[in-house]
C-alpha positions, 0 to 999 in steps of 0.5 A: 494505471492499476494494472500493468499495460505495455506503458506501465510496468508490473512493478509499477502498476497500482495493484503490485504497489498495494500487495507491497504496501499490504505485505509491510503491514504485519501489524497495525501502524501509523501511516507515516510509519508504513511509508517509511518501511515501504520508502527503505524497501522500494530504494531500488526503484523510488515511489513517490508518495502520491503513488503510496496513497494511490496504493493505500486508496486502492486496498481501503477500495477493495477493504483489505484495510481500514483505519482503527480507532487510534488511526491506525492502517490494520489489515482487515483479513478476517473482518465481518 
């Protein structure tokens, strides 16, 4: 499910969804408002939400993002 296996796809393995999900994060947003974004770019081939968080959960798992204080999803390339 992270990764791609002869029954998931590359484009639908988590690990794929979350560099997705990262590479629309240019600047800090609401979640919601990276959904959107991520939901217009993935037309093509729908996501469903829950697969959205999964990918979400992934990168705060590997602390790629984090929530500020405003709640917020920002990158965290960079961070100490």
């Amino acid at each position: 499910m992270i990764l791609p296996t002869k029954n998931i796809s590359p484009d639908r393995a988590l690990l794929t969804l979350a560099g997705k999900v990262f590479k629309t994060l240019t600047y800090p947003r609401t979640i919601s408002g990276v959904w959107d974004e991520f939901r217009a770019q993935q037309e093509a081939r729908p996501v469903s939400y829950a697969f959205f968080i999964l990918a979400i959960d992934l990168l705060f798992l590997i602390k790629l993002v984090s929530l500020d204080d405003n709640g917020l999803l920002r990158r965290r390339i960079g961070d100490q």
